[in-house]
Backbone as JSON, one array per atom type, in Angstrom:
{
  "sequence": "XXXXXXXXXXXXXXXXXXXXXXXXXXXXXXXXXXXXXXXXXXXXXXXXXXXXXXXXXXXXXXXXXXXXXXXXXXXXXXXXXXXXXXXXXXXXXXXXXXXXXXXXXXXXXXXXXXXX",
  "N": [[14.66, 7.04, -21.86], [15.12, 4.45, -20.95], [14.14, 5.01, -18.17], [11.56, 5.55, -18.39], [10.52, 3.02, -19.41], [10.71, 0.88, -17.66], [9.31, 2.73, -15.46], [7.33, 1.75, -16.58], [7.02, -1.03, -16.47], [7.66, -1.54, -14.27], [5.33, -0.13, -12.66], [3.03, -1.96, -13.77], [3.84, -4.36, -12.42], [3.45, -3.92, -9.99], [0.89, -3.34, -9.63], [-0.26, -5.85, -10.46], [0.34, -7.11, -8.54], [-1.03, -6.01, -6.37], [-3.69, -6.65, -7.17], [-3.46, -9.51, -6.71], [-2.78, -9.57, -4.32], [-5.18, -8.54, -3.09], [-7.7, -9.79, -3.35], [-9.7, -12.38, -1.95], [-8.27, -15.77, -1.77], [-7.13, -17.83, 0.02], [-4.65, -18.03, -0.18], [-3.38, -15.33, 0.22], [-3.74, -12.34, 1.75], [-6.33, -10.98, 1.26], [-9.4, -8.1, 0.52], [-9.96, -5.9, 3.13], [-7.67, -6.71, 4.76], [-5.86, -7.34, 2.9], [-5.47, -5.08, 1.45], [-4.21, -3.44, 3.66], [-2.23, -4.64, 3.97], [-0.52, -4.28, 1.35], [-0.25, -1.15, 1.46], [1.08, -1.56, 4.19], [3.48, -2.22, 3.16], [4.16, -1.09, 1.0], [5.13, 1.53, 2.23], [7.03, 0.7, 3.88], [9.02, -0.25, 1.97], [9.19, 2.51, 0.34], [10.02, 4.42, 2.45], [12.38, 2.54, 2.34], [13.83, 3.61, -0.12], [14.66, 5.94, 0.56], [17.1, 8.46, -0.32], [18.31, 7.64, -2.57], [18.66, 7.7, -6.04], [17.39, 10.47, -8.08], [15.96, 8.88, -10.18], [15.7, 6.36, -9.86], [13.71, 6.83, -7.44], [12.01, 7.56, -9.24], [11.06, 5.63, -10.9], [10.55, 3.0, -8.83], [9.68, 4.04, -7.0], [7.71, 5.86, -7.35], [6.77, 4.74, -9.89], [6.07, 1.32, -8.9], [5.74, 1.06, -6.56], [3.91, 3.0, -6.43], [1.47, 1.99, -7.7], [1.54, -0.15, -6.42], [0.54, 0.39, -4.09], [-2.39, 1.74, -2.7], [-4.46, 4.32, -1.94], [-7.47, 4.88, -2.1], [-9.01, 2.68, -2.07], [-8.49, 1.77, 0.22], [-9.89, 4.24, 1.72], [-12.63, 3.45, 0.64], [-12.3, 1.02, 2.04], [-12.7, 1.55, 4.67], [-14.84, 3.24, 4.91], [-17.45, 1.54, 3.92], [-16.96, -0.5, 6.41], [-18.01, 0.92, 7.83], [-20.26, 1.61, 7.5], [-24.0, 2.23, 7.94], [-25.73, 0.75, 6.77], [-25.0, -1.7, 6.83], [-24.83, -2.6, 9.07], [-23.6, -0.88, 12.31], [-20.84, -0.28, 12.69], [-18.7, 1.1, 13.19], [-16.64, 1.21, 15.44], [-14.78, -0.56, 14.46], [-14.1, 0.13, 11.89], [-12.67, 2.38, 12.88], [-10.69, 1.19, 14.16], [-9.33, 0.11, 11.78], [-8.44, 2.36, 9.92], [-6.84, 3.59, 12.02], [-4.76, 1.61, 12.92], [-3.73, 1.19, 10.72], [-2.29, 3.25, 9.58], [-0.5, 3.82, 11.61], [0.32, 1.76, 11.43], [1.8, 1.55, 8.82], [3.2, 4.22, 8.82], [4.86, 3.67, 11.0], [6.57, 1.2, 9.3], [7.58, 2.78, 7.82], [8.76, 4.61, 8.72], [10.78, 2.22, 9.69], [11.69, 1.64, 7.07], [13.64, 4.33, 6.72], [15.28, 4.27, 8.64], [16.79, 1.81, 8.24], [17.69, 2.27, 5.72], [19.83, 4.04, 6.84]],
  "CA": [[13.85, 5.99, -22.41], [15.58, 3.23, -20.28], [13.35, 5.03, -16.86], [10.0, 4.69, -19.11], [10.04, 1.31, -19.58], [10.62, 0.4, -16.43], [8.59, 2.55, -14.58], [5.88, 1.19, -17.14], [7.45, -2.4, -15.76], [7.69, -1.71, -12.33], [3.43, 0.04, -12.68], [2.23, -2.91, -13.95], [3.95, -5.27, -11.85], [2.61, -3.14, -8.46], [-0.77, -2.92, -9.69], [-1.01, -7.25, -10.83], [0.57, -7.82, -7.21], [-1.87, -5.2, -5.22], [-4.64, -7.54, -7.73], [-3.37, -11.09, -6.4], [-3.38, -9.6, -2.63], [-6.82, -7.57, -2.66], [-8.5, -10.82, -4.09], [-9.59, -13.26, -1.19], [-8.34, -16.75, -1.99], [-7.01, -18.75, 0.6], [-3.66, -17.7, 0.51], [-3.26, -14.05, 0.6], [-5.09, -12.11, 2.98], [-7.35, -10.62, 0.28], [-10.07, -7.84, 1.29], [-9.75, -5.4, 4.27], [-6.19, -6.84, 5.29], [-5.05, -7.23, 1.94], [-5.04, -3.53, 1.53], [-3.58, -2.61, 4.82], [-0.49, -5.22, 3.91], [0.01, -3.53, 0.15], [-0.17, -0.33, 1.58], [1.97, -1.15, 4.96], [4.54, -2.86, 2.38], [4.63, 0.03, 0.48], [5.41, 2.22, 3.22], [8.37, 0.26, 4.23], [9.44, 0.02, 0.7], [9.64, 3.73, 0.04], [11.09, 4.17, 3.4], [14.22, 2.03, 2.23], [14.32, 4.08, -1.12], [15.23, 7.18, 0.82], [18.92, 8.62, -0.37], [18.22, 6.67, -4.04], [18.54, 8.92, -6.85], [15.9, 10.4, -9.06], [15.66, 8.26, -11.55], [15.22, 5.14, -8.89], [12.29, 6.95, -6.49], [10.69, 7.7, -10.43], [10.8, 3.69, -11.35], [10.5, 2.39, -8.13], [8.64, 4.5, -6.02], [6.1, 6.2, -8.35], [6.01, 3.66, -10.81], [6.35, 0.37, -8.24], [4.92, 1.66, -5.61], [2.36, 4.16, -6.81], [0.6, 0.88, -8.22], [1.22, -1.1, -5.43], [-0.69, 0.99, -2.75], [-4.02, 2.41, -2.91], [-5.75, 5.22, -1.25], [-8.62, 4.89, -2.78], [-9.26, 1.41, -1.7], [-7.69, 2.15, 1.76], [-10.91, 4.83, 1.69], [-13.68, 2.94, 0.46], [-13.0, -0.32, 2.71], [-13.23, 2.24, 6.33], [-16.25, 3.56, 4.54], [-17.8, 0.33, 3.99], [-17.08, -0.94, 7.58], [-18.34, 2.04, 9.07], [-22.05, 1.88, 6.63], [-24.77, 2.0, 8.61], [-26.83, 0.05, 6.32], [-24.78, -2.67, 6.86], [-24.26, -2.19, 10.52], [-22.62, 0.09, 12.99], [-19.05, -1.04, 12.94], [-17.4, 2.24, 13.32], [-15.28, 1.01, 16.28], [-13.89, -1.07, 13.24], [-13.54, 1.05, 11.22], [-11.84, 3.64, 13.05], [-9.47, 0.84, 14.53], [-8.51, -0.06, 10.39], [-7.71, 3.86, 9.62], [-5.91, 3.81, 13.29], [-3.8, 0.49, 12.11], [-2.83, 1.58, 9.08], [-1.78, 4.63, 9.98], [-0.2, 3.52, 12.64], [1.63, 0.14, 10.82], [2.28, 2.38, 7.69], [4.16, 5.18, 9.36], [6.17, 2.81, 12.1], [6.9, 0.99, 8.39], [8.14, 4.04, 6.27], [10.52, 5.07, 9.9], [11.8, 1.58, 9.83], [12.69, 1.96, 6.24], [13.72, 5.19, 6.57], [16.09, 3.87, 9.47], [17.5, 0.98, 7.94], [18.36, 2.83, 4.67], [20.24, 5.39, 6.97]],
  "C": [[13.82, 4.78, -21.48], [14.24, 3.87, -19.19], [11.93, 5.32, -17.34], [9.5, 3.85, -18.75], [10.23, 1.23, -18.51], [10.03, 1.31, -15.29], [6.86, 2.1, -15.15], [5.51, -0.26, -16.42], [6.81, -2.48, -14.64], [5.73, -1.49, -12.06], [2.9, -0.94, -12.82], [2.68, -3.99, -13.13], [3.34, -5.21, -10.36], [1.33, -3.36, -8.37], [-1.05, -4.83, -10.02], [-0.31, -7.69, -8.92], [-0.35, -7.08, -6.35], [-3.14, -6.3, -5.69], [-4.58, -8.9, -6.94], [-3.74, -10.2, -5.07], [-4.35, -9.32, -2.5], [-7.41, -8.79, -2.46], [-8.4, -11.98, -2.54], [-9.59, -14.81, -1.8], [-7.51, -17.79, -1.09], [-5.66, -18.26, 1.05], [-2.71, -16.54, 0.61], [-3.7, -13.19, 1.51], [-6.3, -11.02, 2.46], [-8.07, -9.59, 1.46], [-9.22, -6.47, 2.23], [-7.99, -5.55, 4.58], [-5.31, -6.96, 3.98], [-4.68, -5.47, 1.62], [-4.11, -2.68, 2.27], [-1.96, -3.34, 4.43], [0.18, -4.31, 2.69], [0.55, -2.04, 0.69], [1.14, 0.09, 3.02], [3.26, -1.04, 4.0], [5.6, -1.84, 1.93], [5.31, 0.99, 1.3], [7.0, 1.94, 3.34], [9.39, 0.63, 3.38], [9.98, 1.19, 0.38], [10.68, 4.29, 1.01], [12.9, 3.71, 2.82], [14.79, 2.72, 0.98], [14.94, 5.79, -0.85], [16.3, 6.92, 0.55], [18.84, 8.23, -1.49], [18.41, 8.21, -4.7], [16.99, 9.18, -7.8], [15.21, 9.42, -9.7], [14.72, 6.29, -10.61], [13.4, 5.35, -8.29], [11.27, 7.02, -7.67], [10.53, 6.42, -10.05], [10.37, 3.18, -10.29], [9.29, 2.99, -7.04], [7.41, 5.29, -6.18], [5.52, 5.21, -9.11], [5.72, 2.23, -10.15], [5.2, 0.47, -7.28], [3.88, 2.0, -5.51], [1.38, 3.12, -7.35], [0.36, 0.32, -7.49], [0.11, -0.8, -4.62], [-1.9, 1.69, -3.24], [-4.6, 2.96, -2.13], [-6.91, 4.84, -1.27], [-9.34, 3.85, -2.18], [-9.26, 1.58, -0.03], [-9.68, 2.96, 2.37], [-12.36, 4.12, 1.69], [-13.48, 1.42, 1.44], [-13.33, 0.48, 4.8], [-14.73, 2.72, 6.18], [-17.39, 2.62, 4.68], [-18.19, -0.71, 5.35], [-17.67, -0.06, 8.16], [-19.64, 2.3, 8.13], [-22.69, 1.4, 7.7], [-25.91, 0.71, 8.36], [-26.34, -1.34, 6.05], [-24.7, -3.35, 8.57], [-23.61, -1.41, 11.01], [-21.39, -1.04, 13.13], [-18.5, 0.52, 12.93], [-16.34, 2.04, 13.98], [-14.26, 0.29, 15.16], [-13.29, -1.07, 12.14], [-12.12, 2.02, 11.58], [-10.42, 2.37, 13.74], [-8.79, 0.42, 12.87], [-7.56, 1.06, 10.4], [-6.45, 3.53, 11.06], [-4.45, 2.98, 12.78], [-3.61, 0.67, 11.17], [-2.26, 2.59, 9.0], [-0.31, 4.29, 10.77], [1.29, 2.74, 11.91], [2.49, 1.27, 9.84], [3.23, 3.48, 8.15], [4.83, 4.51, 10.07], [6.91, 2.56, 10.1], [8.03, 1.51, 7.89], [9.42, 4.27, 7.53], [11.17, 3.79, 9.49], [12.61, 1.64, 8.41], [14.02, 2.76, 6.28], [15.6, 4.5, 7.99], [17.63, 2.88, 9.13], [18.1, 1.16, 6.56], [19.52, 3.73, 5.1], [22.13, 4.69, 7.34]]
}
């Protein structure tokens, strides 16, 4: 019951903090880079939860986590940069996917490192 509630906790607290960063207002980096930070974050994050026990990677890294980051989003803003009918930006596109890829996996090693 106790790893419920709290990965109900931890879900909703992932998903109102991925909300404040997406959102461009001055002092987040909302948008495009807000995504890539939630999603490096996350990375890291899970990273340091290697070695945890079950009950932790549930709460923390499905329920925490799994809110925090976003595919989906991740998807639709390379899409978006790379519409024709907005302009060719593909080079800018493909350097997002590249950088996020890129940040997000260095990330998850350094977790993965500094948990070890």
């Amino acid at each position: 019951m106790l790893t419920a509630a709290a990965f109900l906790l931890l879900a909703g607290a992932g998903a109102a903090l991925r909300y404040l960063v997406g959102r461009p207002n001055g002092r987040w980096p909302g948008g495009h880079a807000g995504t890539m930070a939630v999603n490096v974050a996350g990375s890291l994050a899970l990273g340091l939860l290697a070695g945890t026990g079950d009950a932790t990677l549930t709460m923390v890294g499905t329920g925490g986590l799994g809110a925090l980051t976003t595919f989906s989003t991740f998807a639709a803003d390379a899409s978006s940069m790379a519409d024709t009918r907005v302009g060719r930006r593909n080079g800018r596109a493909l350097g997002h996917v590249v950088n996020t890829l890129v940040l997000g996996v260095g990330a998850a090693a350094l977790g993965l490192h500094l948990s070890s």
